[in-house]
C-alpha positions in Angstrom: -31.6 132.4 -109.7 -32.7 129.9 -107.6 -36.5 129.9 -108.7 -35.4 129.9 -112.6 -33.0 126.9 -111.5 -36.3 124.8 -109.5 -38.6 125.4 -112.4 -36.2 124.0 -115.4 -35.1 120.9 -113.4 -36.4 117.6 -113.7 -37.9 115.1 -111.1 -36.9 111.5 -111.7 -40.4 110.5 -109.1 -42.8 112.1 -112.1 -42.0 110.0 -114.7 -44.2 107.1 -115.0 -42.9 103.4 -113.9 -43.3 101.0 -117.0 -41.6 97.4 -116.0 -44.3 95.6 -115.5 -45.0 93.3 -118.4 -48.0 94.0 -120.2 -49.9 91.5 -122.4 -51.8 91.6 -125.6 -54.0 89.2 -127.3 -54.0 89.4 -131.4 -56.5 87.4 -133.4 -55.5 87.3 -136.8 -59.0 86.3 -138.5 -59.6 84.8 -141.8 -62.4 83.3 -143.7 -62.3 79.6 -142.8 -59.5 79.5 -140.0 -57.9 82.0 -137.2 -54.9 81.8 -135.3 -54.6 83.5 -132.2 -51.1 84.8 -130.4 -50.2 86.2 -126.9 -47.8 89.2 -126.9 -46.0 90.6 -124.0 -44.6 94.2 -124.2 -40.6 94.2 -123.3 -38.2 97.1 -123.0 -41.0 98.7 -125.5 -40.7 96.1 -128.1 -44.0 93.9 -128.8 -42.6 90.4 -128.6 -44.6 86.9 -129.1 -44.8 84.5 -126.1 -47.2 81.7 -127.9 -49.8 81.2 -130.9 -52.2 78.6 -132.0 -53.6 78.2 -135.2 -57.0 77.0 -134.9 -60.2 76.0 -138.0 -63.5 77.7 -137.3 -66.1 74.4 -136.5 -69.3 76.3 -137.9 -67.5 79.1 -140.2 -68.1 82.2 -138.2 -70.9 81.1 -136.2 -68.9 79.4 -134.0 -66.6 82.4 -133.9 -67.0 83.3 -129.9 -66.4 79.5 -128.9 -63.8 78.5 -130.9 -61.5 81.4 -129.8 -63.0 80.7 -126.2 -61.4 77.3 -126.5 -57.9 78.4 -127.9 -57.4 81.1 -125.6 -57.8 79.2 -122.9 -55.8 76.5 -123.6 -53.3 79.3 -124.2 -53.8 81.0 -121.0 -53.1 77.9 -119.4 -49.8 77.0 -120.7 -48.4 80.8 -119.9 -50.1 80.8 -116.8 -51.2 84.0 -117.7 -54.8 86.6 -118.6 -54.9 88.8 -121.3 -57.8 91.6 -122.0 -56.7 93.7 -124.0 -56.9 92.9 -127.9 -56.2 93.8 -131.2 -57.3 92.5 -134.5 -55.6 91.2 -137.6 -58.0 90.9 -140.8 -58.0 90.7 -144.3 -58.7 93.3 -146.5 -61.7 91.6 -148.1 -63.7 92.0 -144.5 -63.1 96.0 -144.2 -66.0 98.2 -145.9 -63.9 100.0 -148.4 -65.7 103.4 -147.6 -66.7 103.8 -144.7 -63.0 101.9 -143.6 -64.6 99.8 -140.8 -65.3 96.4 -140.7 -67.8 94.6 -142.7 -71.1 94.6 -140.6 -71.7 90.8 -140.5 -68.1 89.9 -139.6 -68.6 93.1 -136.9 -71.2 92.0 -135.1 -69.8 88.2 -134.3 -66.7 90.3 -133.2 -68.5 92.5 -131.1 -70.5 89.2 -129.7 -66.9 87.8 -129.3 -65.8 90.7 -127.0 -68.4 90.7 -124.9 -68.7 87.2 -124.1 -65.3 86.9 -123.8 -64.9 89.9 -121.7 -61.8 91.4 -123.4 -60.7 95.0 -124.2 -61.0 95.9 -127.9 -57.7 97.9 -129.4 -59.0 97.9 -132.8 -57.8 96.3 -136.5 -55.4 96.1 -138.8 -55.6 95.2 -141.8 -52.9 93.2 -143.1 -51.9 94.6 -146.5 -50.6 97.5 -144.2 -48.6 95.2 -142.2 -46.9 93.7 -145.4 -45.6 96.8 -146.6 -44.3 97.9 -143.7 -42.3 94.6 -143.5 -41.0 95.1 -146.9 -39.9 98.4 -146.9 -38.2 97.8 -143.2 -36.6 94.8 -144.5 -35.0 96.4 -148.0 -35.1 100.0 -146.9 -36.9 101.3 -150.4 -40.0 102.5 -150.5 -42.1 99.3 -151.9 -42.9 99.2 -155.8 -45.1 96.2 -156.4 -48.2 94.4 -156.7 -50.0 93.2 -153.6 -52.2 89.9 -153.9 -53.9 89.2 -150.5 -54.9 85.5 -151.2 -57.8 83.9 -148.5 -60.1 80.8 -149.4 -62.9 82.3 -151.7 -61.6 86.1 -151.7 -58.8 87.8 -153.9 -57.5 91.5 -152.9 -55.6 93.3 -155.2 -52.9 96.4 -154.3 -50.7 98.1 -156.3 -47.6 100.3 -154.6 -46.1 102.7 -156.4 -43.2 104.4 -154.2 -44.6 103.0 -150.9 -48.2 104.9 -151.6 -51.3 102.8 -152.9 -52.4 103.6 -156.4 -55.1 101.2 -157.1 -56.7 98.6 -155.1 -59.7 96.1 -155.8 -61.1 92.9 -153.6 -62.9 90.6 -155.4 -64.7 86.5 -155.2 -62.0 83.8 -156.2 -62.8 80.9 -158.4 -60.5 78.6 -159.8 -58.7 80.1 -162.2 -56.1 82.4 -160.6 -55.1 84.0 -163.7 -58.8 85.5 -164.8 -59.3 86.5 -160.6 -56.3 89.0 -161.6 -57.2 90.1 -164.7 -60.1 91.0 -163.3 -58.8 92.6 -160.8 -56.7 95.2 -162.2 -59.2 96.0 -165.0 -59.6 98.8 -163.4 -56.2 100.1 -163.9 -55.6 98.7 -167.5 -54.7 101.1 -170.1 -54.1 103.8 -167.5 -50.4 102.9 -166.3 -48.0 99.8 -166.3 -48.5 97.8 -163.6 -44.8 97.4 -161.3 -42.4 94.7 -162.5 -42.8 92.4 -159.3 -46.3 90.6 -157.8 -45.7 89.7 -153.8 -48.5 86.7 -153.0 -48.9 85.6 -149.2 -50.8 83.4 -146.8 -52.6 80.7 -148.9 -52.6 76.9 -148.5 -52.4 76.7 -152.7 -50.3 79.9 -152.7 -47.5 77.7 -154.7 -49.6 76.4 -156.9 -50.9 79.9 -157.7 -47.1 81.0 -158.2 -46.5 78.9 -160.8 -49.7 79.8 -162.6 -49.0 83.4 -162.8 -45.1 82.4 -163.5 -46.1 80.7 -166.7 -48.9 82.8 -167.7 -47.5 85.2 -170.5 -49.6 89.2 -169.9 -49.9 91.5 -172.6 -47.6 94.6 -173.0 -50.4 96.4 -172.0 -50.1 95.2 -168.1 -46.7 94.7 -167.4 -43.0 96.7 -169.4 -41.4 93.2 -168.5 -41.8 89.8 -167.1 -42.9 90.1 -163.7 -40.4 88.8 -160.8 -42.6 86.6 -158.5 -42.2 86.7 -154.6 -43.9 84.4 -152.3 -44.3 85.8 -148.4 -44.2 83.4 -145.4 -47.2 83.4 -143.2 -44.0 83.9 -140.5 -43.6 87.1 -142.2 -46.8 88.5 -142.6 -47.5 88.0 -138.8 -44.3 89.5 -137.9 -45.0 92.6 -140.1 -48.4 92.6 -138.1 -47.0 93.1 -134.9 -44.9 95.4 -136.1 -46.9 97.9 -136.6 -49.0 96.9 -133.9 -45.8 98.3 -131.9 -45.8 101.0 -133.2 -49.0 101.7 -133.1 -49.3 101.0 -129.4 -45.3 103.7 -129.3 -47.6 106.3 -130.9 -50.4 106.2 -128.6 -48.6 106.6 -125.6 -50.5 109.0 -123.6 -48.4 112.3 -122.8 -49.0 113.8 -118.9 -52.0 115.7 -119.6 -53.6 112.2 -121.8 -53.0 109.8 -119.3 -56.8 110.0 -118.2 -58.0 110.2 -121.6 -60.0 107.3 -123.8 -58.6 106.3 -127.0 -61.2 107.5 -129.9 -62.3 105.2 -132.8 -60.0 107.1 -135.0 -56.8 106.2 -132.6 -57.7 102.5 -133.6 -60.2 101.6 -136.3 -64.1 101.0 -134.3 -65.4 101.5 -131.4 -67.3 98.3 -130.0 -70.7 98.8 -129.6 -71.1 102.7 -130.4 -71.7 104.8 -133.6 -68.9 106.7 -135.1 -70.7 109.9 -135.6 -72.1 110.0 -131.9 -68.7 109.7 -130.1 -67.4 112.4 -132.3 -70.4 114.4 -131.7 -70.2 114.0 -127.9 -66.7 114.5 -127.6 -64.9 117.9 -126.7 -61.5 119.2 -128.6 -59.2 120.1 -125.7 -56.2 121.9 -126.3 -52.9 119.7 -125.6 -50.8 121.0 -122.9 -47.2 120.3 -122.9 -45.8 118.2 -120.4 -44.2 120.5 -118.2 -46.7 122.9 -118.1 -48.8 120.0 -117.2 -46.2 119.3 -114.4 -46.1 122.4 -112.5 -49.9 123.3 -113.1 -50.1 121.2 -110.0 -47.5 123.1 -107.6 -48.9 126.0 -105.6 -48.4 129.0 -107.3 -46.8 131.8 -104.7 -47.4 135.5 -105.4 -44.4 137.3 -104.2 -46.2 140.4 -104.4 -47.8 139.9 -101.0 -43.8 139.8 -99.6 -42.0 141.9 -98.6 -38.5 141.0 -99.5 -36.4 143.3 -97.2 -33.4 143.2 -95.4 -33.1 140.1 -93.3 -35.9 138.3 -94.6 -35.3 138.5 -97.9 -31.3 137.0 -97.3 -32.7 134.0 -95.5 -35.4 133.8 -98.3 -32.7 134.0 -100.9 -30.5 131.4 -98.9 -33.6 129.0 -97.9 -34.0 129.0 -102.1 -30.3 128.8 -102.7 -29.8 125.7 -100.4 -33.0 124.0 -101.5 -31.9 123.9 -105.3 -28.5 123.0 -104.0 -29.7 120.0 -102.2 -32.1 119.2 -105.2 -29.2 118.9 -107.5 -27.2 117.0 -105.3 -30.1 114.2 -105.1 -31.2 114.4 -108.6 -28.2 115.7 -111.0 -24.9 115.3 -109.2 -23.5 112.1 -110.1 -20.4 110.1 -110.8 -19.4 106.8 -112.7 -16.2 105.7 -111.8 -14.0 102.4 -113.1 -11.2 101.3 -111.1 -8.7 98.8 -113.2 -7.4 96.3 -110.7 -5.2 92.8 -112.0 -7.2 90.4 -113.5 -6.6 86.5 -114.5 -7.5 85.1 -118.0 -9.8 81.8 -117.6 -10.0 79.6 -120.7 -11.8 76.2 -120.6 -14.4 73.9 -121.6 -16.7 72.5 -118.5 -19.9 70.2 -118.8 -22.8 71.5 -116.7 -26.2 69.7 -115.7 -29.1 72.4 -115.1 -33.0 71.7 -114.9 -34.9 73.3 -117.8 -38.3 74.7 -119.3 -40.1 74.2 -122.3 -42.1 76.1 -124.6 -44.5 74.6 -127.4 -46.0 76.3 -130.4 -47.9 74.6 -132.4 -49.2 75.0 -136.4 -51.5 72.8 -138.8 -49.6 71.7 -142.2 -51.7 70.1 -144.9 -49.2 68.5 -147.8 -50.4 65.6 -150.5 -47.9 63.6 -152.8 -48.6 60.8 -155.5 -49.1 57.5 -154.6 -46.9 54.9 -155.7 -48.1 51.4 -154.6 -49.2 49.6 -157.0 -52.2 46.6 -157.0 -53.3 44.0 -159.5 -57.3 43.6 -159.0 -59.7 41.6 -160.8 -61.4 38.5 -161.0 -61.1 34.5 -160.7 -62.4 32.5 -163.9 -65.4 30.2 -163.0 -66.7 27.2 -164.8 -67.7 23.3 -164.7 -66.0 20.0 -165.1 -66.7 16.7 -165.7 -64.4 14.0 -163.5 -63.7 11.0 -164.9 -63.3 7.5 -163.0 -61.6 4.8 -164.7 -61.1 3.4 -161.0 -62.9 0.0 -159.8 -64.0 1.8 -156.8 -66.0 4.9 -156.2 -64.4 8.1 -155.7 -65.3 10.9 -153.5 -62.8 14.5 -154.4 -63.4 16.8 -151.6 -64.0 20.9 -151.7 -60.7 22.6 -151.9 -59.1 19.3 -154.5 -56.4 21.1 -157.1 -56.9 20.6 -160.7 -54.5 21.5 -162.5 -54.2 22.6 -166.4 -52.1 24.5 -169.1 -50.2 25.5 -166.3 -52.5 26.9 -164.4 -54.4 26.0 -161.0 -58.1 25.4 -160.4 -59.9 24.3 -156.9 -63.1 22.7 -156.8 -66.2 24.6 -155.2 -67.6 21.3 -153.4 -67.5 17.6 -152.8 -67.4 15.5 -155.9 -68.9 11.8 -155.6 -67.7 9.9 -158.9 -69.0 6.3 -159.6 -66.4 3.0 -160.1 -65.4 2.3 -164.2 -68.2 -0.4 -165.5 -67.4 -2.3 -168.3 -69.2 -1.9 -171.6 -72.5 -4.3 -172.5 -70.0 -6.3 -174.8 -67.4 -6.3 -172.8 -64.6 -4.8 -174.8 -63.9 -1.7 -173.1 -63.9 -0.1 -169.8 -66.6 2.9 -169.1 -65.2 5.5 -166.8 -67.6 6.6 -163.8 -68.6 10.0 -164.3 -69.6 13.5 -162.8 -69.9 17.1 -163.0 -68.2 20.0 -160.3 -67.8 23.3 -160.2 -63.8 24.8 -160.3 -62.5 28.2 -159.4 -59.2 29.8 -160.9 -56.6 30.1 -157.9 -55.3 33.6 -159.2 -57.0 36.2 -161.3 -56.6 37.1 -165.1 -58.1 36.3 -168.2 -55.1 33.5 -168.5 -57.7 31.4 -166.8 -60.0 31.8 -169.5 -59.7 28.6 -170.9 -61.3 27.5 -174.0 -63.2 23.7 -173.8 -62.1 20.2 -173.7 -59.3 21.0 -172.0 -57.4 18.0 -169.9 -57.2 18.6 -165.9 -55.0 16.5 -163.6 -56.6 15.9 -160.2 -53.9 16.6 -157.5 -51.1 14.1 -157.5 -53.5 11.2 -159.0 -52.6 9.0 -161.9 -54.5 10.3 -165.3 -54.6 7.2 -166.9 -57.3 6.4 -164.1 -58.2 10.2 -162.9 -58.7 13.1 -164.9 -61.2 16.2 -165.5 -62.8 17.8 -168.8 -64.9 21.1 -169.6 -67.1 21.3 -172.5 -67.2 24.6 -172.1 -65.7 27.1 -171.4 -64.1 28.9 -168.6 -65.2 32.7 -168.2 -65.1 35.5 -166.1 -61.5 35.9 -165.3 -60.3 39.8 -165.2 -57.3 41.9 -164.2 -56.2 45.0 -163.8 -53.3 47.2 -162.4 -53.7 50.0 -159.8 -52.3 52.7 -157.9 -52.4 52.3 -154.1 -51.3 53.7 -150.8 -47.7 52.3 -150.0 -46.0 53.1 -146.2 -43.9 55.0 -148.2 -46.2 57.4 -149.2 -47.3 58.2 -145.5 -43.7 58.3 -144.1 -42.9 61.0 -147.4 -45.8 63.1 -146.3 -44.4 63.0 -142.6 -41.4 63.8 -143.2 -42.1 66.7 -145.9 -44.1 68.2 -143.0 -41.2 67.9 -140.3 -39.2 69.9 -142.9 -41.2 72.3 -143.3 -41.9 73.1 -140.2 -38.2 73.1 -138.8 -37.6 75.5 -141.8 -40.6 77.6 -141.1 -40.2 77.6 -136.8 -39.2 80.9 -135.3 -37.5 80.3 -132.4 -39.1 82.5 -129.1 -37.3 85.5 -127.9 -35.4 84.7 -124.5 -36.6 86.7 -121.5 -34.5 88.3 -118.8 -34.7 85.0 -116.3 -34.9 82.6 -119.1 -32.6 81.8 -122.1 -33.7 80.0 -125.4 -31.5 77.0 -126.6 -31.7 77.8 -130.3 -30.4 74.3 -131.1 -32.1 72.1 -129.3 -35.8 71.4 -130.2 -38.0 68.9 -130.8 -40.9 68.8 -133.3 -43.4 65.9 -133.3 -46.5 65.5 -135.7 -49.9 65.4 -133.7 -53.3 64.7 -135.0 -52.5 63.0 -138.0 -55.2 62.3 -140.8 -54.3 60.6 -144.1 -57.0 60.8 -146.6 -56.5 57.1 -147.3 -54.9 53.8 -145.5 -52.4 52.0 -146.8 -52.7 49.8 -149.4 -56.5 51.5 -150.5 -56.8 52.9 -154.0 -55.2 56.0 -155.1 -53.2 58.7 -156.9 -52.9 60.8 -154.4 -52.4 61.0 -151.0 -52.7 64.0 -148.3 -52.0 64.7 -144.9 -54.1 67.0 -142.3 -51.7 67.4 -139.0 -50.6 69.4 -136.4 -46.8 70.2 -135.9 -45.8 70.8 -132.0 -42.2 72.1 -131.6 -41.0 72.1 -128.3 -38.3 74.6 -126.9 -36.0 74.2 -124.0 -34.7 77.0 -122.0 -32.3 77.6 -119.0 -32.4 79.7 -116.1 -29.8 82.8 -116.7 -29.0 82.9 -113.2 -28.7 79.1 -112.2 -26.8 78.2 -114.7 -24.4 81.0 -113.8 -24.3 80.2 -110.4 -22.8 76.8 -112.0 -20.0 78.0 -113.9 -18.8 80.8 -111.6 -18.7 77.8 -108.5 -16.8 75.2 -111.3 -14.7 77.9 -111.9 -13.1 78.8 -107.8 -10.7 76.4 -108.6 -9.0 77.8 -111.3 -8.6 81.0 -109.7 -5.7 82.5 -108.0 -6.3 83.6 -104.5 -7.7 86.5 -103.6 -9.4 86.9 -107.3 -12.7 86.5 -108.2 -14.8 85.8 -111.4 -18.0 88.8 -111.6 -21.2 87.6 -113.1 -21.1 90.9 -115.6 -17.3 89.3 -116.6 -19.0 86.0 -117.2 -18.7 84.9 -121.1 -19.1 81.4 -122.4 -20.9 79.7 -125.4 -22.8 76.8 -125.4 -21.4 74.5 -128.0 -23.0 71.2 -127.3 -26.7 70.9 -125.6 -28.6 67.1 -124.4 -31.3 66.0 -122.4 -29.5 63.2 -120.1 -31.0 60.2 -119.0 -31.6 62.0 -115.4 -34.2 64.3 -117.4 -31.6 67.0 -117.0 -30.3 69.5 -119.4 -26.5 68.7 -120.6 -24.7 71.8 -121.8 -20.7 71.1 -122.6 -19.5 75.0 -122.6 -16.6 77.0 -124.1 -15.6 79.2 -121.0 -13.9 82.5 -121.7 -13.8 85.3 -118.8 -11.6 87.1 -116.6 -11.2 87.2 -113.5 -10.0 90.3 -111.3 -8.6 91.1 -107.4 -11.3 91.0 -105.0 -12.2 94.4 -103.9 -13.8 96.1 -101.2 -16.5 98.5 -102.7 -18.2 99.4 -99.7 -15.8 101.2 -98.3 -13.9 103.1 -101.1 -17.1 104.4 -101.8 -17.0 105.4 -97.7 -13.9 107.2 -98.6 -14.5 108.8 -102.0 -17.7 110.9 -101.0 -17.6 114.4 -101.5 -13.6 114.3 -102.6 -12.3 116.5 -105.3 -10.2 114.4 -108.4 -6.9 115.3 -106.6 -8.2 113.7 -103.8 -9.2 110.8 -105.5 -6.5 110.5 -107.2 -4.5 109.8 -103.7 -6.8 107.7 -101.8 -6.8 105.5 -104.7 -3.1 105.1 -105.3 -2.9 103.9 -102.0 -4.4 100.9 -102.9 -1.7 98.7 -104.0 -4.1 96.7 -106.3 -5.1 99.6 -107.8 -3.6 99.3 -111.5 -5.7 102.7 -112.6 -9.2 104.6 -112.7 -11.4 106.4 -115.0 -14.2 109.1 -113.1 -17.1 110.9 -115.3 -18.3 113.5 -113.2 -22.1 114.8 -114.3 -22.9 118.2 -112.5 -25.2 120.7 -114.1 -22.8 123.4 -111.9 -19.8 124.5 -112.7 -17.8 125.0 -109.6 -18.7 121.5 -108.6 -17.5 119.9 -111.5 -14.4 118.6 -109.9 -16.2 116.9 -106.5 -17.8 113.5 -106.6 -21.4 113.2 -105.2 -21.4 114.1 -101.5 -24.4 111.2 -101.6 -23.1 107.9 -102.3 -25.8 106.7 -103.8 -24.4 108.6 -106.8 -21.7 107.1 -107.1 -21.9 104.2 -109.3 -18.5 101.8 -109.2 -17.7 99.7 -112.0 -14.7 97.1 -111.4 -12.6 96.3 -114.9 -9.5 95.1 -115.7 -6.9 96.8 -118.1 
């Protein structure tokens, strides 16, 4: 009995110790840009610590230094390393038969591994990822047409009850509507196409929408008009890592794999080796179960060579019998129990001031709107005048003098030196001194266009002795409206952005030390690039710019540190407020002008007689429920007790642990 009893238990020091954080690095690749996020692995789930979006400077020439540059900057703001990798690629890089990726696009990976130094997980390609996140999200199977949308390449995948039917990657030009008709040509005729298209991750992915939404198919394609759905880059990256998690859950190496290398067939290539020569090379081995693979390792005692008789084979038999006792009374025998003692209700609202973190991710936006300033241009009408003197003396009119006719302004283009009046050979009239300038329109337009002989006053002289004709006439004056950059337009664009990206942001998971303040962020645009000035001709405008949103966290512990000392005087004596008991919600968050975080919070816990664990647990050790039962009521405080007792044998299923280390107290209140 005793043998059969050591071999079927279970030894809590085998099992393999898995708290330590472990960190990933995904590169999600596309044609022109990449963007590039550390995970950490939590509790088993893959969760996202930071990304960075970043454009290739040399297409994928560059590849090795552009990721160089964004990882590190990365690294440095996590304070963190990461190796190991996994890739995230479009559809349009994988070779469709021989499933790995493209050769050219390969070996600038391979170059970026090695150069880099990092540990190569494999690929996935995204169309995978997006399906999964449907059909997790509305639990059906997905029906539907895929289109995988990058800068110059169009994939095409049809799902017909979660299974692909039909898929097709081809060029892109710019007609969106032949690109898919081209696409599924393949298919046409053969079956009706589902009644719903899903489109992600393109900068003109809107603009493509409302093509194919007003685009009327044949009854040959589609049974009815298809519903249109438009997927978030958000949500394409968090199908990604997804099944990146579960990828990484299904390669968990059993007892007997620990030791062993993932194949290319665990996750997509291999870098640097040939498909057909690891498979070649490698050895099938049969899997061993794990608790085979457990005891394989314990010395294996013939009994044969024994001779179980009399005496020996008693104190054998009780050696065995004692050793599986004491093994189930360290492993298996244990206890929770949950002694109710008198508790006080605290409700109230405190103000707390805490230091904090923060935590940036940033993303490039791109978003253009119409202009709608508006600019007369043109030109000022030019021509010549002759200045009359009807003055005694000589008359000089300097540059800059206003003449001034049909309502309209002129200056002249230079000094004008005009004789004295002479009288005529017979004396019955009075000749005017005269001579010729050059006169400018003040403001543009053909208005200024004036046909000859007209009159001009000179400034505020008298015309009976000072005044200006042209024989000919004036020409050249033009004018036109246009559309120009107004402030407006730049602070629209700004704004739009800001939106989008607080409608868009994905506030980080907290972490065990560290809590997140959903509702208090801060998002400023960085890098900004307007396509034009302001006031510069127009119809459009557009925006390049980075959006950085900043998050603020709190430390878990500090900040409850803070509330349980506010609270001591609120407490009866003798009770005490247990950081498990501690509940309150943050209803109002700041940044003071100390640089300190401001939280006003709504307090609601209970607080419970202090209690001496120590040494009930001193008392309770080995004790049967009866037993319990009355060293408990003896405590006056005592208001009542619950006791699970787990014990693989039966006649110790009434005794608590005689080890107190498996005893585990809880303290509640009724």
């Amino acid at each position: 009995i005793g043998i059969i009893f050591l071999l079927f238990m279970k030894f809590p020091f085998f099992s393999k110790n898995s708290g330590k954080e472990e960190s990933f690095l995904g590169l999600f690749l596309k044609e022109e840009e990449g963007i590039a996020i550390i995970m950490a692995r939590q509790q088993g789930k893959i969760v996202i610590k930071e990304r960075e979006k970043f454009q290739y400077t040399n297409g994928w020439e560059n590849l090795t230094e552009d990721v160089d540059e964004t990882l590190f900057k990365l690294e440095k703001e996590l304070n963190t390393q990461v190796v190991k990798t996994i890739f995230f690629v479009y559809s349009h890089l994988v070779d469709d038969r021989t499933s790995d990726i493209k050769k050219p696009y390969l070996s600038k990976i391979k170059e970026l591994v090695k150069n880099l130094e990092l540990e190569v997980l494999g690929y996935i390609e995204c169309f995978e990822a997006v399906s999964f996140y449907l059909e997790k999200k509305e639990e059906v199977l997905l029906t539907a047409v895929l289109l995988e949308l990058d800068k110059s390449q169009l994939s095409v995948f049809v799902y017909k009850g979660g299974k692909v039917s039909y898929r097709k990657v081809l060029a892109r030009t710019d007609n969106i509507i032949n690109d898919f008709l081209s696409g599924i040509e393949g298919i046409k005729g053969r079956a009706m196409l589902p009644s719903r298209m899903i489109l992600y991750d393109s900068n003109d992915i809107d603009e493509a929408a409302t093509k194919i939404v007003s685009h009327r198919f044949g009854e040959d394609y589609f049974i009815q008009i298809p519903k249109i759905d438009i997927l978030k880059e958000e949500e394409v990256i968090e199908g990604l890592i997804n099944v990146f998690e579960g990828q990484i859950k299904s390669k968990e190496p059993t007892a007997s794999e620990e030791n062993e290398i993932p194949t290319k067939e665990s996750f997509g290539f291999v870098m640097g080796e040939d498909v057909t020569e690891v498979n070649d090379m490698k050895e099938e081995k049969p899997k061993k179960r794990l608790k085979i693979a457990v005891f394989s390792k314990l010395p294996v005692i013939n009994l044969s060579k024994f001779s179980l008789k009399g005496k020996t084979a008693a104190i054998l038999g009780a050696v065995i019998i004692g050793l599986s006792l004491g093994l189930n009374e360290y492993f298996f025998h244990r206890a929770q129990l949950t002694i109710y003692l008198p508790s006080q209700t605290i409700k109230k609202t405190i103000e707390e001031t805490i230091n904090y973190k923060v935590a940036s991710l940033s993303a490039d936006f791109t978003e253009t709107t119409t202009t709608t300033g508006k600019k007369e241009i043109g030109d000022k009408a030019k021509g010549s005048v002759n200045i009359h003197n009807f003055d005694d003396n000589e008359k000089i009119f300097s540059k800059g003098t206003t003449l001034e006719a049909a309502g309209l302004q002129f200056i002249l283009d230079g000094d004008v030196k005009v004789a004295s009046s002479t009288l005529a050979a017979d004396g019955s009239a009075k000749l005017p001194g005269k001579s010729a300038g050059s006169i400018t329109a003040v403001n543009i337009g053909t208005e200024s266009n004036l046909s000859k002989n007209q009159r001009f006053k000179i400034g505020n002289l008298v015309t009976s002795d000072f005044f200006a004709i042209n024989e000919s006439p004036l020409s050249g004056g033009t004018k036109k409206e246009i559309r120009t950059v107004a402030k407006v337009d730049q602070d629209k664009l700004e704004k739009s952005i800001l939106d989008k990206a607080k409608n868009q942001m994905k506030t980080p998971s907290s972490s065990k030390e560290e809590a997140i303040i959903p509702d208090l962020f801060e998002i400023v645009l960085t890098a900004r690039k307007f396509s034009k000035e302001v006031s510069e001709e127009g119809d459009s405008l557009t925006l390049n710019t980075k959006a950085k949103t900043t998050y603020f966290s709190y430390n878990k512990a500090n900040l409850n540190k803070k509330i349980l000392n506010g609270l001591k005087k609120d407490l009866k004596q003798g009770y005490q407020v247990e950081e498990s008991n501690l509940n309150f919600k943050i209803t109002n968050t700041e940044i003071n002008d100390d640089n300190l975080l401001s939280l006003k919070l709504d307090v609601n816990s209970r607080a419970v007689r202090e209690f001496n664990q120590e040494d009930i647990s001193e008392k309770i050790v080995g004790k049967s429920k009866s037993q319990l039962e009355l060293i408990l009521k003896s405590g006056s405080d005592i208001q009542g007790y619950d006791v699970v007792i787990n014990e693989p044998l039966p006649f110790l299923k009434n005794f608590l642990p005689f080890l107190k280390k498996n005893i585990f107290l809880k303290i509640s209140s009724l």
